[in-house]
N, C-alpha and C positions, 0 to 999 in steps of 0.2 A: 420588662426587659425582653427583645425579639429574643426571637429559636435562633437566627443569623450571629446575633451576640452573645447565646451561649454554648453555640456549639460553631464557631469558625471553621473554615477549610482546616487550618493547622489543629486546630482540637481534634476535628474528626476523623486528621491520619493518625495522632498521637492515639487515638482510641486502637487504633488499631494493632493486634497482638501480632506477633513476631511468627509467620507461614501461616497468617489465616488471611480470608478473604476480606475486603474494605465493609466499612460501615456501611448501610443502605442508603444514607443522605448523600453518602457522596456520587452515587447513581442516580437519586431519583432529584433531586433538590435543583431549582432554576437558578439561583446564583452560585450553586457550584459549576453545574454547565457552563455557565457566561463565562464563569473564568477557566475553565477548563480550554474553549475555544478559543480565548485571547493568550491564552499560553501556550496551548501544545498545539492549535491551528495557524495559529497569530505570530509566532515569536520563532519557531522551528518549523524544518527543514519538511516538505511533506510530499509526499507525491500525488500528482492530478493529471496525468495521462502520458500517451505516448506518441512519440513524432509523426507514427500514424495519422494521429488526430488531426494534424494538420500536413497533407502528404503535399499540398502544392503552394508555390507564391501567393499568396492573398487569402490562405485559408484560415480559419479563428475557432477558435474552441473558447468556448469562454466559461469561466466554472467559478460558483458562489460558494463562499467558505464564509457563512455567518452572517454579519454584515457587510463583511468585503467579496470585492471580484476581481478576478483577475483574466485578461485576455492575453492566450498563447497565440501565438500570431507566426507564419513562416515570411518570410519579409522578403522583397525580389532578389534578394541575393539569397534563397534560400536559407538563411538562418531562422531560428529559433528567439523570439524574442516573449519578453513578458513584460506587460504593462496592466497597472490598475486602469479598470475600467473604470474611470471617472473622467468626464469632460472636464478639462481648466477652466471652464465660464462659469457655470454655476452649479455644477456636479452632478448633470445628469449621468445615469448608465447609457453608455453608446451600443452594448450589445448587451440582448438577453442570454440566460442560459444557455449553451448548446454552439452549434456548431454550424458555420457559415462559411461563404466566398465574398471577399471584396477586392474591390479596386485600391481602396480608401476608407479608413475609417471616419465615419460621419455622421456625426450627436445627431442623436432624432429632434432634439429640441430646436437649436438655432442653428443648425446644422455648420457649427464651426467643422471642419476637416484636416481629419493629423493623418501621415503617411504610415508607412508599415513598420516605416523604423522611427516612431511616434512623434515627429515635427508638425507640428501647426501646420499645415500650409494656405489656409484658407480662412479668412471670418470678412463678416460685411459689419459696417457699421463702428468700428472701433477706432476712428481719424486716424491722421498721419501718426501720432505719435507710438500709437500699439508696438509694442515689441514683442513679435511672434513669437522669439528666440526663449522669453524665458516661460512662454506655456506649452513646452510640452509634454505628453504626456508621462506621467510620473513612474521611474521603470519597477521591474520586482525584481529580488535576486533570483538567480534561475542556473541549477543545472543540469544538463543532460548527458543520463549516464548507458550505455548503452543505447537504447530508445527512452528509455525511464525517464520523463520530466519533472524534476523536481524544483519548487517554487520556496522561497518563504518572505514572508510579508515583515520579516521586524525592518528597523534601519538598519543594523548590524545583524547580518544574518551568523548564526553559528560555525564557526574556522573549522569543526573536525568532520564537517561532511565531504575533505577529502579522506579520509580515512575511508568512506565510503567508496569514495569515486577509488581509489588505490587498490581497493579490493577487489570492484567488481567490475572496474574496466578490463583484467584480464581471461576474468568469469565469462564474461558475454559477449568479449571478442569476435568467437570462432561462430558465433552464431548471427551476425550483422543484422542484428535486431531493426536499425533505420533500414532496412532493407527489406523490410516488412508492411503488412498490408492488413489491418483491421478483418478476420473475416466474422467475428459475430461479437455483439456486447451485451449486456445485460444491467438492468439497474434493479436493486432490492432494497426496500426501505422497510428495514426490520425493527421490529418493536423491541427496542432496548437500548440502554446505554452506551455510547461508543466504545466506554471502557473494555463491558460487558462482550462486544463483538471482537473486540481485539487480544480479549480473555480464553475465549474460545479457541480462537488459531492459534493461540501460544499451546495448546495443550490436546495433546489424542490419548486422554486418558477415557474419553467417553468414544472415542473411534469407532473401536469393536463391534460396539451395540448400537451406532446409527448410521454410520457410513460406507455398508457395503461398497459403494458403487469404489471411491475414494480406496479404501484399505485393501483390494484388491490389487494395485501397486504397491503395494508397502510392506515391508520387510517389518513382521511384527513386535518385532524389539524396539523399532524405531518408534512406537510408540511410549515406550517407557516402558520399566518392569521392576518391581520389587526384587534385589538381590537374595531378601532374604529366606531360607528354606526351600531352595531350588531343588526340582528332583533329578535324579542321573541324570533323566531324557529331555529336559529344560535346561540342563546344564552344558549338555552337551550341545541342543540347540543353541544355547547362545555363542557359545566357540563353533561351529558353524556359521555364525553372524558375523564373527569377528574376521571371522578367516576368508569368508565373501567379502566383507569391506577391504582388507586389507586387498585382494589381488585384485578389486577394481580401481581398487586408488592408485595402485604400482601400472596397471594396463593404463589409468588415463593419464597418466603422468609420462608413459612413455610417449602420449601423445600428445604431449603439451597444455594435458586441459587438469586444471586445479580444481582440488575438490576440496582439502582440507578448510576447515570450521572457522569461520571468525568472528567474534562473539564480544559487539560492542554494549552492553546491555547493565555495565554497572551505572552507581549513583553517578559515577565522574565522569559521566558519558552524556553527551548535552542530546547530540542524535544518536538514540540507539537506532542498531541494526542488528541482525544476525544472517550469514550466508554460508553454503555448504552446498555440493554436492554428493545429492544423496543416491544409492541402490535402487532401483527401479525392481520390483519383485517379478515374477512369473518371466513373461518374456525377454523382461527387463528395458523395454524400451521405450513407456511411453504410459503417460497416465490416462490410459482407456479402459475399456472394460476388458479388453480380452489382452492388453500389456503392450502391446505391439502396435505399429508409428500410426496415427490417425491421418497424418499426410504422406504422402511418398515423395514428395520434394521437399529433401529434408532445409534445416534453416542454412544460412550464410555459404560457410568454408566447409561444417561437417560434415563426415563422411563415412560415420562410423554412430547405426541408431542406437547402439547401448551408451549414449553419452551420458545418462543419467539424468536427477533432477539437481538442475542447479538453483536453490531457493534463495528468498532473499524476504526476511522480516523489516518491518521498520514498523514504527510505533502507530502509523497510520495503513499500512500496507503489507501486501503479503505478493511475491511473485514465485511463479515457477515455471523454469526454463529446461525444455526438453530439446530431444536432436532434431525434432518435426515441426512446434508449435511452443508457444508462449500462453500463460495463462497468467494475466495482472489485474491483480484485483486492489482497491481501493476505496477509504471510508472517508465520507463527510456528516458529520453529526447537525444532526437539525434539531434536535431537541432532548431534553433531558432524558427519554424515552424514544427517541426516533433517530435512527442510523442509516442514509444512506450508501450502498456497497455496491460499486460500480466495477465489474469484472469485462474484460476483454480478453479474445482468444487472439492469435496473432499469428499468421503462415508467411512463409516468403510470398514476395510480390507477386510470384507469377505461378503462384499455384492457384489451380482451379479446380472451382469447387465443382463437383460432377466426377472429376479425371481423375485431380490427387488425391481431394477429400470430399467426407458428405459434413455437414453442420453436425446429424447426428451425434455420429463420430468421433467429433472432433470435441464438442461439447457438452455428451449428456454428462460422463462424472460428475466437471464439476457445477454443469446448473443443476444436478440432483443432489451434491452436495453443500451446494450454497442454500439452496431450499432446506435443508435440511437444520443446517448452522442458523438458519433465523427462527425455526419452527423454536432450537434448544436456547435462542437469547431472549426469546421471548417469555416463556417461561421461568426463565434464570431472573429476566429484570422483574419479572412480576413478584416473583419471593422476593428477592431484595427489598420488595415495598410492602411487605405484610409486615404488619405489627409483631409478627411472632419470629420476624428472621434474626437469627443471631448468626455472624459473620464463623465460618467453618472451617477448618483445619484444611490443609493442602498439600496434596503429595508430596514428599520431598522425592520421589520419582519420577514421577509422571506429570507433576503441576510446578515444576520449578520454575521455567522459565514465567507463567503467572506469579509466584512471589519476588521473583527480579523484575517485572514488569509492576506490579505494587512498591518495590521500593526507588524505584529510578522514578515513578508518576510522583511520589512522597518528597523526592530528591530534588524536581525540575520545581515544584512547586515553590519549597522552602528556598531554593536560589534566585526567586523571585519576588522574594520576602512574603510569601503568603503559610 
């Protein structure tokens, strides 16, 4: 009898105890990845870049999620379109990975040619009777929220990724993110499981001790904190805490900008997400090293650099929205053990780099904390795969969002009868 037949996806979450960490097969094992990517890459809702990517008519960003692809395309009427990259003839890829300018999209093979808003318009050889009309290309569901592109490849894409769009089109409004201008990105392909990387960002309970550069905006409660056995002066720091949230919430509210929490992350949640405007510590205005705006041409409409961080989870994503600069990051899983994380910094259009900002700047935080985050999944995936790991207990302070994110993965699966 195979290991595959005695230990199933569904056995090896039922294995699983009630605030502790997943079994290690469900990390390291090749046919739980496959299906991991055909479900939570394949079926739901995920984010893979931003309008940036494609700033003018005929530009293409094209991006591999497994064995699919898909091409984001700006079309001459400047919209945003999504189509699988497969030719109608015989299924070649028309664009590699990565990012281009065309006139026309056009198969390197027989060079059939579809337009931007994906019509046939060209094939040789096919007599009079071809009917262009019903080869074009095959579209993807696509929405963009803010600048945030998000795709998903089922037939029936998930209905509550307006709950998304609801929340965080008022979020990112005043910052007119499509108004925005790539100024530096980054690709990490970190040794560990996706889960594993997605594990991580749910949780600052390891913060303290690896992320100077990072926790230097951070308001240290917001890490989490055990309530229990508080001293006077940690008691009192924490109402301190409470009483800075509270008059930053009433000051942004006086300005029209929403910070309150929304927290789609149970089982009955098809797309999780989570978003909030959070305290920016020390200067309070900007996730750099020293607090304060990395750019002086702030984003969009604001006008006012204490806007805070307005963040935004999703089960493949992580972003964080300040009054200066955007920082989005995103994961594509390559293998049981290999996690692509693709981060972008994001200024207004017409800020210049030299004048308003330096790269430095703008980006040491977090390329020193993303380097930092792959050094601790590497490790983490490696124990996962020793003979001697036994899955561990989990804050219920500091690691909780990690046990809602173990049972919503538990949740999506069994709704797919696995």
């Amino acid at each position: 009898m195979s290991t595959h037949t005695l230990h199933s996806h569904s056995e090896l979450l039922r294995q699983r105890e009630t605030g502790c960490t997943l079994p290690g097969a469900l990390y390291g094992r090749d046919d739980v990845f496959d299906t991991d990517v055909k479900v939570f890459f394949h079926k739901h809702w995920i984010l893979v870049g931003v309008t940036a990517d494609v700033p003018e008519p005929g530009d293409v960003c094209t991006v591999d999620i497994g064995k699919a692809s898909v091409l984001i395309v700006r079309d001459d009427n400047e919209d945003i379109r999504a189509w699988r990259n497969v030719c109608r003839h015989r299924g070649a890829r028309l664009k590699e990975a990565g990012k281009s300018t065309v006139g026309m999209l056009v198969c390197p093979y027989h060079q059939w040619t579809y337009d931007l808003d994906g019509s046939l318009r060209h094939t040789t050889h096919m007599g009079s009777g071809f009917d262009a009309s019903c080869r074009s290309l095959l579209p993807v569901h696509l929405r963009v929220v803010g600048s945030l592109i998000f795709v998903c490849l089922a037939k029936e894409a998930p209905a509550d990724i307006a709950l998304l769009e609801d929340s965080m089109r008022p979020r990112l409004a005043p910052y007119q993110l499509d108004q925005c201008k790539i100024a530096y990105e980054t690709e990490i392909i970190e040794n560990g499981n996706w889960k594993l990387v997605i594990e991580n960002n749910r949780e600052c309970y390891h913060c303290a001790g690896t992320h100077p550069e990072l926790t230097n905006s951070f308001l240290p409660e917001d890490f989490g904190y055990c309530p229990d056995g508080l001293s006077p002066e940690s008691q009192q720091a924490l109402e301190a805490y409470h009483a800075r949230n509270a008059a930053c919430a009433a000051s942004w509210a006086a300005d029209g900008l929403v910070s309150h929490a929304v927290e789609a992350l149970g089982s009955e949640n098809t797309t999780l997400f989570r978003t909030q405007r959070l305290v920016i510590a020390g200067a309070g205005e900007s996730q750099t090293l020293d607090t304060q705006v990395a750019c002086k041409r702030l984003l969009g409409e604001v006008t006012r650099r204490d806007s805070g961080d307005t963040h935004l989870w999703t089960h493949s994503s992580w972003s964080h929205v300040m009054s200066d600069h955007a920082v989005i990051s995103y994961i594509i899983p390559l293998a049981p053990d290999k996690t692509l994380v693709r981060t972008k910094w994001l200024v207004h259009q017409d800020a210049i780099e030299g004048v308003d900002y330096t790269l430095s700047g703008l980006t040491e935080v977090w390329v020193a904390t993303n380097a930092q985050d792959a050094s601790l999944v590497a490790i983490n995936h490696a124990g996962t795969q020793d003979p001697g790991y036994q899955p561990g207990p989990l804050s219920p302070f500091t690691e909780s969002y990690v046990d809602q994110f173990a049972q919503w993965y538990a949740a999506r699966l069994q709704a797919h009868g696995l």
